[in-house]
C-alpha positions as CSV (number, residue, x, y, z in Angstrom):
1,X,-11.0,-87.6,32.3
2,X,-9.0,-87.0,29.1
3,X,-10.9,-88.0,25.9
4,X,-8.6,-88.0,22.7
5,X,-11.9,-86.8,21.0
6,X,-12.3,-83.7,22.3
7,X,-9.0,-80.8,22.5
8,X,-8.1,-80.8,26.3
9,X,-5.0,-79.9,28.3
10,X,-2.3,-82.7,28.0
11,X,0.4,-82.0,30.4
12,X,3.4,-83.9,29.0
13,X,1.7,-84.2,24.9
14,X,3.5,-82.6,21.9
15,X,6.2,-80.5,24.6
16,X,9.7,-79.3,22.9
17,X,11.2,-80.1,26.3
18,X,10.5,-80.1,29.8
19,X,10.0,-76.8,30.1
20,X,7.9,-75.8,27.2
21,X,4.5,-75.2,27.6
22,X,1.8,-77.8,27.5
23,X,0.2,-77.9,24.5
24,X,-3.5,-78.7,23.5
25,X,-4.3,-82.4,22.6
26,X,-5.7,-82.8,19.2
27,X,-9.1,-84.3,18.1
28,X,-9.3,-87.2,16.5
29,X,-11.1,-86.6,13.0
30,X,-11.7,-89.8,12.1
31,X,-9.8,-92.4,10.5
32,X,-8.1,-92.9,6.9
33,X,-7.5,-96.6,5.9
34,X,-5.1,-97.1,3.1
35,X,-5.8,-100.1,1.2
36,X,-3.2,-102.1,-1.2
37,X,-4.1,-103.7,-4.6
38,X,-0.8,-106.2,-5.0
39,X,2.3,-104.1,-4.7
40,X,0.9,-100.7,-5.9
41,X,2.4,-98.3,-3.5
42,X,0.7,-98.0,-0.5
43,X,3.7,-98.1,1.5
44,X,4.8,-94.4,-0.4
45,X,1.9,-93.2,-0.5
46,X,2.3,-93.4,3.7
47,X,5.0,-92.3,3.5
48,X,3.9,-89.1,1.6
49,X,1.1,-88.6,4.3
50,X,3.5,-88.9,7.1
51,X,4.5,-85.9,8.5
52,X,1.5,-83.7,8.0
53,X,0.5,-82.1,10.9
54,X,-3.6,-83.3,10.2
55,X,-2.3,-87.0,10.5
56,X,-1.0,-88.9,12.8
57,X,0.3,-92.2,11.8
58,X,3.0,-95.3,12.4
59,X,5.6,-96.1,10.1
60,X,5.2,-98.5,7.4
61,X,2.7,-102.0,8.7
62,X,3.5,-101.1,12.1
63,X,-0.5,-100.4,12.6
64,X,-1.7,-103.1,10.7
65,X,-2.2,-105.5,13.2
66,X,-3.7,-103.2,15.7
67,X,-7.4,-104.3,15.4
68,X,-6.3,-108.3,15.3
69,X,-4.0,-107.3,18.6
70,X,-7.1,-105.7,20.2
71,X,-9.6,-108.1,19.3
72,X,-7.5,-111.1,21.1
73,X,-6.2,-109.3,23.9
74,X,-8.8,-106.3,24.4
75,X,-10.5,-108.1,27.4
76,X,-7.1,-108.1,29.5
77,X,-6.7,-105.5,32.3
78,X,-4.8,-102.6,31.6
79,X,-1.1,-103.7,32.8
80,X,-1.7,-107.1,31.0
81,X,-2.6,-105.1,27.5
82,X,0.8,-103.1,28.0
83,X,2.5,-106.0,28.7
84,X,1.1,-108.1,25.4
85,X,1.7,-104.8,23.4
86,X,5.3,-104.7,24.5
87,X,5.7,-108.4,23.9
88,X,3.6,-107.9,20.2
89,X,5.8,-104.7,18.6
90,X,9.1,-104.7,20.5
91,X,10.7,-103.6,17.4
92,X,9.1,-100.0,18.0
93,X,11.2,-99.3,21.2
94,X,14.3,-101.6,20.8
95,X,17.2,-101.0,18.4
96,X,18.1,-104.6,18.0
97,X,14.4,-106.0,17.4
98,X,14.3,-102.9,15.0
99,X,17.2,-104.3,13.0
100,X,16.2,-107.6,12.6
101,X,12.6,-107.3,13.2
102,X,10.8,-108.8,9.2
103,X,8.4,-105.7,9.6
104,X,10.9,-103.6,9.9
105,X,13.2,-104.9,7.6
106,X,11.1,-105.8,4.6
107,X,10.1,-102.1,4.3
108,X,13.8,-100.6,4.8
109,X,12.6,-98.9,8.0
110,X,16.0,-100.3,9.5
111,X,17.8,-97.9,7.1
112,X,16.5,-94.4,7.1
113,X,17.3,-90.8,7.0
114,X,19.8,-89.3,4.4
115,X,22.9,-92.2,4.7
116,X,20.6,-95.1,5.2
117,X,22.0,-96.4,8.7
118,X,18.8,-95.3,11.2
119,X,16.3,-97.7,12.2
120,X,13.2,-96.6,13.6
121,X,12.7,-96.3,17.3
122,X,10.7,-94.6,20.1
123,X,11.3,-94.1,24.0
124,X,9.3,-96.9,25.4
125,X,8.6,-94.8,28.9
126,X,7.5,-92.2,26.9
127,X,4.8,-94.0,25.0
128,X,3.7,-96.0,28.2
129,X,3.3,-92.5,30.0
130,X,0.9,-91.3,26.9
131,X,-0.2,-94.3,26.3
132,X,-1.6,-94.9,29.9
133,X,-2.9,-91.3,30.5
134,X,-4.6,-91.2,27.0
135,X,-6.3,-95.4,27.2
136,X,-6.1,-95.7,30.7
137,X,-9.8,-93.5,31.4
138,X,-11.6,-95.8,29.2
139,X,-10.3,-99.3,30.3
140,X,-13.5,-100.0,32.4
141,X,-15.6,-99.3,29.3
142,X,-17.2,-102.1,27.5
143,X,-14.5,-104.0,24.6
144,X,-16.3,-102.3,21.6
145,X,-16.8,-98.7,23.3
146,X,-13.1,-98.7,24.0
147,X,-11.8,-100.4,21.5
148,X,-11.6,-96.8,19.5
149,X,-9.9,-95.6,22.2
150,X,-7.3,-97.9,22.2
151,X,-6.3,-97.2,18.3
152,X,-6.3,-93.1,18.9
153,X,-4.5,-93.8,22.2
154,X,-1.5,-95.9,20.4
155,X,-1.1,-93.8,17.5
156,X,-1.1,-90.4,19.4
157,X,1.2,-91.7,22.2
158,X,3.6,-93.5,19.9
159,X,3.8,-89.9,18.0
160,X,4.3,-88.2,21.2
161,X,7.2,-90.6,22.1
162,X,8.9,-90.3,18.4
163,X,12.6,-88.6,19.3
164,X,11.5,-85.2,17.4
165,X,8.0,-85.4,17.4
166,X,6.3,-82.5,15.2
167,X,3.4,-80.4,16.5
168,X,-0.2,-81.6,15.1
169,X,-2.8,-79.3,14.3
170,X,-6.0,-78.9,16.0
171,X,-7.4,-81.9,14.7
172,X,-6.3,-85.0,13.2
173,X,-6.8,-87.7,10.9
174,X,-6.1,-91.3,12.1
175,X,-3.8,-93.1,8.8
176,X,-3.8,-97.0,9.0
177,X,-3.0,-99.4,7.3
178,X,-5.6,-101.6,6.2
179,X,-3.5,-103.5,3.6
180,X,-5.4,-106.3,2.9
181,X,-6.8,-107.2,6.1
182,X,-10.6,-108.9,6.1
183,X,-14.0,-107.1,5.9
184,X,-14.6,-107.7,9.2
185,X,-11.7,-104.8,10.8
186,X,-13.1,-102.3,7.7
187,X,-16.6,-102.8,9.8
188,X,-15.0,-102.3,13.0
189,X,-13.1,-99.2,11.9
190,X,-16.6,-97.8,10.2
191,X,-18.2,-98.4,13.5
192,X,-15.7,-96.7,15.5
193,X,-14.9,-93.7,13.4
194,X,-18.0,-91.6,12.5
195,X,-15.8,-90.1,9.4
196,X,-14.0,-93.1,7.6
197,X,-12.5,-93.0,4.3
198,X,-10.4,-95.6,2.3
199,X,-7.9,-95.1,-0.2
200,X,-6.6,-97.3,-2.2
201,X,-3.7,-97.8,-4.6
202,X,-3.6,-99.2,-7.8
203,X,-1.2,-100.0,-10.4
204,X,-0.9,-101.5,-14.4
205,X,-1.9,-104.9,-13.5
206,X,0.5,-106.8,-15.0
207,X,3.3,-104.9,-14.2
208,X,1.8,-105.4,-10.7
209,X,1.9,-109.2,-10.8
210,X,5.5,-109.2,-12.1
211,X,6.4,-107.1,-9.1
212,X,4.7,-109.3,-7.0
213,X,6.4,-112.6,-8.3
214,X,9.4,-110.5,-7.6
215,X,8.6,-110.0,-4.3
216,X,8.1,-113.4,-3.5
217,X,11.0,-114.6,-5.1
218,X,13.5,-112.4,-3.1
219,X,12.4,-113.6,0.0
220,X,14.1,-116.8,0.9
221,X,11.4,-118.1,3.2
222,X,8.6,-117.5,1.0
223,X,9.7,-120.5,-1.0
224,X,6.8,-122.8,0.3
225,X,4.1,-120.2,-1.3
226,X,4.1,-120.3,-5.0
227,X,4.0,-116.5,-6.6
228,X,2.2,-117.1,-9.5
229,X,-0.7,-118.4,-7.7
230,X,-0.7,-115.7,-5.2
231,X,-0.3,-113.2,-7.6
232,X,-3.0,-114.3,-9.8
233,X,-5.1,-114.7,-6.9
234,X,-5.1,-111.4,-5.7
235,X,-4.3,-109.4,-8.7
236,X,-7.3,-110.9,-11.5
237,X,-9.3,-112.2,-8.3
238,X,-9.1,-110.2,-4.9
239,X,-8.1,-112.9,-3.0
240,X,-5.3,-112.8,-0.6
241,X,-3.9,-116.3,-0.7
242,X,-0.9,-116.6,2.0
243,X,-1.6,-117.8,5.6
244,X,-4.9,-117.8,4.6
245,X,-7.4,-117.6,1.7
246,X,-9.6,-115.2,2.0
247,X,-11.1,-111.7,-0.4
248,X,-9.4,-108.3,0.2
249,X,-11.1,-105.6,-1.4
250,X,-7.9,-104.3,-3.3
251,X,-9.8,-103.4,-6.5
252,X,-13.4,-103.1,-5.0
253,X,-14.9,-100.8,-2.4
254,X,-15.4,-102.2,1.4
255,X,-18.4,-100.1,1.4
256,X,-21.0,-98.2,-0.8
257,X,-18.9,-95.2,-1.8
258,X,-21.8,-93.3,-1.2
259,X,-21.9,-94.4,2.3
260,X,-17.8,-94.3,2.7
261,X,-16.1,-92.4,0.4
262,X,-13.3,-94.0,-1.8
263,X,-11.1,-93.2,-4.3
264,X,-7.5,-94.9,-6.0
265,X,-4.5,-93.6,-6.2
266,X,-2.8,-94.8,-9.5
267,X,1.2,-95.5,-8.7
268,X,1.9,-94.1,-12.2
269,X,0.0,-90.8,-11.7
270,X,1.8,-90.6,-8.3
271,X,5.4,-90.6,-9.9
272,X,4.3,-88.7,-12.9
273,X,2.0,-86.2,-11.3
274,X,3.1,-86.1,-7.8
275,X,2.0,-82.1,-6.7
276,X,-1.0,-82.1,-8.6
277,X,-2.1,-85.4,-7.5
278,X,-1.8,-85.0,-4.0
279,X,-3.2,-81.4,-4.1
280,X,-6.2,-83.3,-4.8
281,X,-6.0,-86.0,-2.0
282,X,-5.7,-83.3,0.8
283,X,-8.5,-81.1,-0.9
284,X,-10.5,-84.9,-0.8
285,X,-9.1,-85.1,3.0
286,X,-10.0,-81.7,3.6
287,X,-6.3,-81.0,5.3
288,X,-4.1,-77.9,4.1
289,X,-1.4,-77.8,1.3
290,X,2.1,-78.6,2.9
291,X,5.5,-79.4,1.3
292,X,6.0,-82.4,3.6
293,X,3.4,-84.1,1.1
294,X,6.2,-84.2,-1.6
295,X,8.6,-85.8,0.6
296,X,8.7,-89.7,1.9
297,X,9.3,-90.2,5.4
298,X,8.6,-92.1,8.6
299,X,8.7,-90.7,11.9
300,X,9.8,-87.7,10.2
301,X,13.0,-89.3,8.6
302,X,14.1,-90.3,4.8
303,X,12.5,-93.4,3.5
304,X,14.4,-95.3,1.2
305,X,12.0,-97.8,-0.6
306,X,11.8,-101.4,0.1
307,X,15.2,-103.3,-0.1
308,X,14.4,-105.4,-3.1
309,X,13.2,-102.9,-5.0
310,X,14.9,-99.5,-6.8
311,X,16.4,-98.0,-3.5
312,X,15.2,-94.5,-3.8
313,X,13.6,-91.8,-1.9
314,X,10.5,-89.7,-3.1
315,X,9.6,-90.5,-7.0
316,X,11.2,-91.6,-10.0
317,X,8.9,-92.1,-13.2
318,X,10.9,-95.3,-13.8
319,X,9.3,-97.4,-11.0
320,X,6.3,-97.8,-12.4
321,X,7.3,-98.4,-16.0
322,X,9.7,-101.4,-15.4
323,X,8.4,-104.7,-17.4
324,X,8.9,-107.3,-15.1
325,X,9.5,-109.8,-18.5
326,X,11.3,-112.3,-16.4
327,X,8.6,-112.7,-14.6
328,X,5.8,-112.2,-17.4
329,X,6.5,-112.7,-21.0
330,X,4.8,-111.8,-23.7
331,X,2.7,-114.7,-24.6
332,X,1.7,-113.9,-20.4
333,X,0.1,-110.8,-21.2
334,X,-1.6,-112.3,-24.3
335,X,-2.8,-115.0,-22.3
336,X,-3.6,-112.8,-19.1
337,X,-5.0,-109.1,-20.5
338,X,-8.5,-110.1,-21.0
339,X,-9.2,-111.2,-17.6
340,X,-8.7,-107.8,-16.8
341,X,-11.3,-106.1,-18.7
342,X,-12.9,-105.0,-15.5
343,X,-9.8,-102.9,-14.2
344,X,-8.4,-101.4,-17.4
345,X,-12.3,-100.0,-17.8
346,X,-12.5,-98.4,-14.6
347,X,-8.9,-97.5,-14.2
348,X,-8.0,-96.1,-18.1
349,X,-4.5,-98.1,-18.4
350,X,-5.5,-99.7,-21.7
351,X,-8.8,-100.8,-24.1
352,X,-10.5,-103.4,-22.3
353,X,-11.3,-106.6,-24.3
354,X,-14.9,-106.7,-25.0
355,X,-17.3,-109.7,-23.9
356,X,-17.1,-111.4,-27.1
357,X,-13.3,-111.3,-27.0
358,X,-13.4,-112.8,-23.5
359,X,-15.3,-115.7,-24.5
360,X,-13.4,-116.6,-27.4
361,X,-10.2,-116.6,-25.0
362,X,-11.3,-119.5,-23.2
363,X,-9.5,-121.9,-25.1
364,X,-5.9,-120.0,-24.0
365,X,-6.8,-120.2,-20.3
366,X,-5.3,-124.1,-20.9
367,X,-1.4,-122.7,-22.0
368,X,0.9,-123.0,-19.4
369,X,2.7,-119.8,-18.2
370,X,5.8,-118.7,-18.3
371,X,6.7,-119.5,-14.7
372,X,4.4,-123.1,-14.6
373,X,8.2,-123.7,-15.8
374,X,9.9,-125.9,-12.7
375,X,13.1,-124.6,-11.0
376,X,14.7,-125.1,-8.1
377,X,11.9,-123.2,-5.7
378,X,9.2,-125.6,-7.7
379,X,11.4,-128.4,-6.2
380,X,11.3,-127.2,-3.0
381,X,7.8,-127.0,-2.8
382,X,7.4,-130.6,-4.8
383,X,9.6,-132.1,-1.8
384,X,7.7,-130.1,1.1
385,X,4.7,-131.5,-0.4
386,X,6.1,-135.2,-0.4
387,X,6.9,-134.8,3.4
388,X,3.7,-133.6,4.5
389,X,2.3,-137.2,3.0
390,X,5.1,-139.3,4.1
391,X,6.3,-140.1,0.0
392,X,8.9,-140.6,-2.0
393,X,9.7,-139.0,-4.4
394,X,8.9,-140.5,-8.1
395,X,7.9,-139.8,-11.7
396,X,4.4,-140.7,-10.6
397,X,4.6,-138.2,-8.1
398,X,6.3,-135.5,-9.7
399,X,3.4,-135.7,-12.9
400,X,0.3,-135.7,-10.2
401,X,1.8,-132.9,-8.2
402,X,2.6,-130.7,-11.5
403,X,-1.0,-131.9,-12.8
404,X,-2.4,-130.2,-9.4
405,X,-0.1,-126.7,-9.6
406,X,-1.6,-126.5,-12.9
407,X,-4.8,-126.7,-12.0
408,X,-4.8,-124.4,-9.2
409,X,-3.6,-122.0,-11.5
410,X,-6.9,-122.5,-14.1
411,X,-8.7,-122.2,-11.1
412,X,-7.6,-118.5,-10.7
413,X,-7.5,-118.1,-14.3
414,X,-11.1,-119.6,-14.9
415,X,-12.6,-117.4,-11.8
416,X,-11.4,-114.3,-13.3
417,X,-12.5,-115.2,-16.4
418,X,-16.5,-116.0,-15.5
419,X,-16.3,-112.5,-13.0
420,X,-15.2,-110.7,-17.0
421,X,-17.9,-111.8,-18.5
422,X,-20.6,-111.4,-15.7
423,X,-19.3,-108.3,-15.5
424,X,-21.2,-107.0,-12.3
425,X,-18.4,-106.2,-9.1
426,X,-18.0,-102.1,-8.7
427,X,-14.2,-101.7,-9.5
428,X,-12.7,-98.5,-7.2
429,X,-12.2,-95.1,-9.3
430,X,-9.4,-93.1,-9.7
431,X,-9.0,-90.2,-7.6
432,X,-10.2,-86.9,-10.2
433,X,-7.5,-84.6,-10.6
434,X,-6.1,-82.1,-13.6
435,X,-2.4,-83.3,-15.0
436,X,0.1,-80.6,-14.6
């Protein structure tokens, strides 16, 4: 039986060709979640990892919803879980899904390698052949004793069917993408890896929510989520507010650090400090030095950025300078810097206001911001809102639906500001390292 957590013979694993000589399949390590706080980077920061031979890893989100996947279709025999997986991530193996595919597309992993016309794609056979010899020995095991199986067995087939896939060393780290997802997967991930660490990535917070309103605003179906909520939800708050409400652990540990170690990665640092920075995540991961950690790739190949952002590969000390003043002004930061005491403290980005200061601030918390300003996506949302109860629309209307935008927004605003002054959540650290 072939156990992906201990090195044994793998006939068709890691070959150069058909000929070449079988080589040993690696251990598993453990696994290495990397966590998002707003839009700080995470994405690069993968894409830095990438081609190590220590880690093994998919391109971009592709892993994220791995552990949802498994915990709704784990119970189904073997050729029904290949089939759902196929019929989940067809844009892995397909061309055409991997053009079009949102996952794919909202990343740029439609236009890599050095002219920015490959998407990314792997032999389907291939991957079923791993997949089924490496998953396939544990299917009659009980849902949560395979359920680790399943993630190793994914990520090192899908590696093995990559079109050049790299050798990997002796043992391996497992990189996913936690990216916001709830508690509950973190627990799962603890439970199934006996060596779990979490990195996450930070960023200036306000330069954070401007680049999230940004995001939001270039996408043409995100019209029916308001940005500024969203990005005062997560960014002053934790919460993930889309789909669903619900905390993500983007400036606070999962766990005890004690208990599972983690440290942030500050996007600014990254661009600034880039070898001396990540000379100290691999001494933190305990893998080797390699040049590959200075270069952004996916599946071996060029990344490019995300499309609506600067369309670059590797750093560039101007990403995470840019303002973002079209999205918050000045009187934004005035109104919105003291609810972040808590992160410039534990993060060193600027003097936090103290207690004191906070309170006195209260009375700002009632301005309106910047982009509490209707325009035509406020409309849209005014007139989805009038469907959904059968109204017309009506100055009435228009005044009670502005009056309850605005005070969602205090409600973010006014959260944050009560969690400043108790003053009592465990903000994540930065990553140590000496500036070079």
């Amino acid at each position: 039986m072939l156990d992906p957590y201990n090195p044994q013979p793998f006939r068709s694993f890691m070959t150069q060709s058909p000929a070449a000589d079988a080589r040993p399949l690696p251990a598993i390590r453990g696994l290495v979640a990397v966590q998002n706080y707003g839009v700080s980077g995470s994405t690069f920061l993968q894409s830095l990892l990438d081609d190590h031979p220590e880690i093994v890893s998919l391109p971009g989100l592709y892993a994220l919803p791995l552990y949802p996947f498994f915990e709704e279709h784990g119970h189904l025999p073997f050729p029904e879980l290949v089939k759902a997986l196929f019929a989940r991530f067809p844009y892995w193996f397909d061309r055409e899904f991997a053009l079009t595919n949102d996952n794919a597309v909202g990343l740029g992993l439609h236009q890599m390698g050095p002219n920015r016309d490959a998407p990314l794609v792997v032999d389907m056979m291939e991957f079923l052949e791993n997949f089924e010899t490496l998953y396939g020995p544990h299917a009659a095991l009980p849902a949560h004793a395979r359920r680790k199986h399943f993630i190793a067995g994914v990520f090192l087939a899908y590696h093995a069917a990559r079109p050049q896939p790299r050798p990997l060393a002796d043992a391996v780290w497992i990189l996913y993408p936690i990216h916001s997802l709830q508690h509950t997967y973190a627990q799962q991930m603890r439970e199934d890896f006996a060596k779990f660490h979490i990195i996450h990535t930070v960023r200036e917070p306000l330069r954070n929510l401007g680049s999230m309103m940004r995001l939001a605003a270039s996408k043409s179906d995100w019209w029916m989520f308001d940005g500024l909520q969203r990005g005062l939800a997560q960014i002053l708050n934790d919460y993930q507010m889309f789909a669903e409400i619900h905390r993500v652990n983007g400036y606070r540990p999962y766990f005890p650090t004690d208990e599972v170690p983690a440290a942030a990665i500050k996007l600014e640092d990254l661009h600034a400090y880039p070898k001396a920075l990540m000379a100290a995540l691999a001494r933190w991961l305990e893998i080797n030095w390699d040049d590959c950690l200075l270069q952004s790739t996916f599946n071996g190949m060029q990344w490019w950025n995300r499309p609506e952002s600067k369309r670059v590969s590797g750093f560039d000390k101007e990403i995470p300078s840019h303002s973002y003043s079209e999205f918050v002004s000045a009187r934004d930061r005035f109104i919105l810097t003291p609810l972040l005491r808590r992160q410039y403290r534990a993060w060193g980005y600027e003097k936090p206001a103290s207690r004191l200061a906070l309170l006195l601030h209260l009375p700002f918390l009632l301005l309106p911001l910047s982009r509490e300003k209707p325009d035509a996506t406020t409309q849209k949302r005014y007139e989805r809102w009038l469907k959904d109860r059968s109204e017309q629309p009506s100055p009435q209307n228009w005044r009670r639906w502005r009056l309850g935008e605005y005070r969602k927004c205090r409600h973010w605003l006014f959260m944050a500001w009560r969690a400043g002054l108790a003053d009592n959540e465990t903000i994540v650290t930065p990553l140590p390292f000496e500036k070079s």
